[in-house]
C-alpha positions as CSV (number, residue, x, y, z in Angstrom):
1,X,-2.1,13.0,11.7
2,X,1.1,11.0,13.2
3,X,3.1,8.6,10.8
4,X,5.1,6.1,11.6
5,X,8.4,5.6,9.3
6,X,10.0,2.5,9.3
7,X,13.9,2.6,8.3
8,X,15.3,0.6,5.9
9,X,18.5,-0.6,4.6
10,X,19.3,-1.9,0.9
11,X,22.1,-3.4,-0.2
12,X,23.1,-1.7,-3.4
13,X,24.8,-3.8,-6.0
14,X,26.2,-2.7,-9.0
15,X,23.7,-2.8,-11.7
16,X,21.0,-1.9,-9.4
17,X,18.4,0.7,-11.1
18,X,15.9,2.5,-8.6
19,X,12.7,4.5,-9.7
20,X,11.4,7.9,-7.4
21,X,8.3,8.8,-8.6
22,X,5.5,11.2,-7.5
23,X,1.8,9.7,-7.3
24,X,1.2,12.1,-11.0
25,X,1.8,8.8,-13.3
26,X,-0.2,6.3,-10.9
27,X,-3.4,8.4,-10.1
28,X,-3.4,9.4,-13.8
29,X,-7.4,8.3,-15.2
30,X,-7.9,7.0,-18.5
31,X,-8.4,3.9,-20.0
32,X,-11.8,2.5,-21.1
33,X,-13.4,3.5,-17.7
34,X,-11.6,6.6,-16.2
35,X,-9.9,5.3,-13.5
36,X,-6.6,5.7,-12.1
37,X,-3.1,4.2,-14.1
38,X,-2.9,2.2,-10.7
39,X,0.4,0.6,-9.1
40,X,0.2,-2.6,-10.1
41,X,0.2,-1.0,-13.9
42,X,3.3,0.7,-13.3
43,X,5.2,-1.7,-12.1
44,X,4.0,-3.9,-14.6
45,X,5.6,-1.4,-16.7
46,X,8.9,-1.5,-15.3
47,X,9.5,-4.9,-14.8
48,X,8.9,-4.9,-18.8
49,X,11.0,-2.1,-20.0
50,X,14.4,-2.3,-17.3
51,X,16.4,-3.8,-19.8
52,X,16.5,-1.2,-22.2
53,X,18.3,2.0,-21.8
54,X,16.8,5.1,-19.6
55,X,15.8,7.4,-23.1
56,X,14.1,4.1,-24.5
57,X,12.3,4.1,-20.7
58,X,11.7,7.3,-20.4
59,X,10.1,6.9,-23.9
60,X,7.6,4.2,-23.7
61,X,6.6,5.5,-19.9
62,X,5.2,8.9,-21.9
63,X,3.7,6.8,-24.5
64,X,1.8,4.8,-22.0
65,X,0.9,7.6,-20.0
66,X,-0.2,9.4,-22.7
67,X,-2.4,6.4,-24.0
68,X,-4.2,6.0,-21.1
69,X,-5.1,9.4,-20.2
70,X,-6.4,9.9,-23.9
71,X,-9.0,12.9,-23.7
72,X,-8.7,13.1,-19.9
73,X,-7.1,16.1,-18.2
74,X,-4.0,15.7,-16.3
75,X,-4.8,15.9,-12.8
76,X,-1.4,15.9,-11.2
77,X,2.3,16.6,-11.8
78,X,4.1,13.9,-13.4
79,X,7.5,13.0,-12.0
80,X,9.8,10.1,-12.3
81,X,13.5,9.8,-11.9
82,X,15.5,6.6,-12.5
83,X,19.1,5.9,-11.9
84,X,21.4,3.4,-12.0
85,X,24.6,2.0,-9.8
């Protein structure tokens, strides 16, 4: 299939943090009802833990991950890089 990209240009601040991430941690299932981690999840995640420092991050994101997926296999690679400017 053809995709489309659409370029785009950030201003980067000082301060700024910024989060790569693989779809591993999103498509993850667990939880009460096997389904997938899910984006808004994440998110909901970072917007709650980019105060603290990146070992305290890195931290609570594998304690979450690994409370959700509970007894379920890991079905994809897991990768997440965060930086700050």
């Amino acid at each position: 299939p053809f995709y489309q990209f659409t370029e785009h240009t950030i201003e980067v601040k000082t301060g700024m943090q910024f989060y790569l991430t693989t779809d591993g941690y999103i498509d993850q299932n667990g939880g009460k009802k096997g389904f997938c981690f899910g984006k808004k999840n994440f998110q909901k995640i970072l917007l709650e833990i980019q105060s603290s420092d990146f070992m305290t991050q890195k931290n609570i994101l594998t304690k979450k991950l690994e409370e959700y997926q509970g007894d379920n296999e890991r079905n994809d690679d897991v990768t997440l890089v965060g930086f700050k400017i």
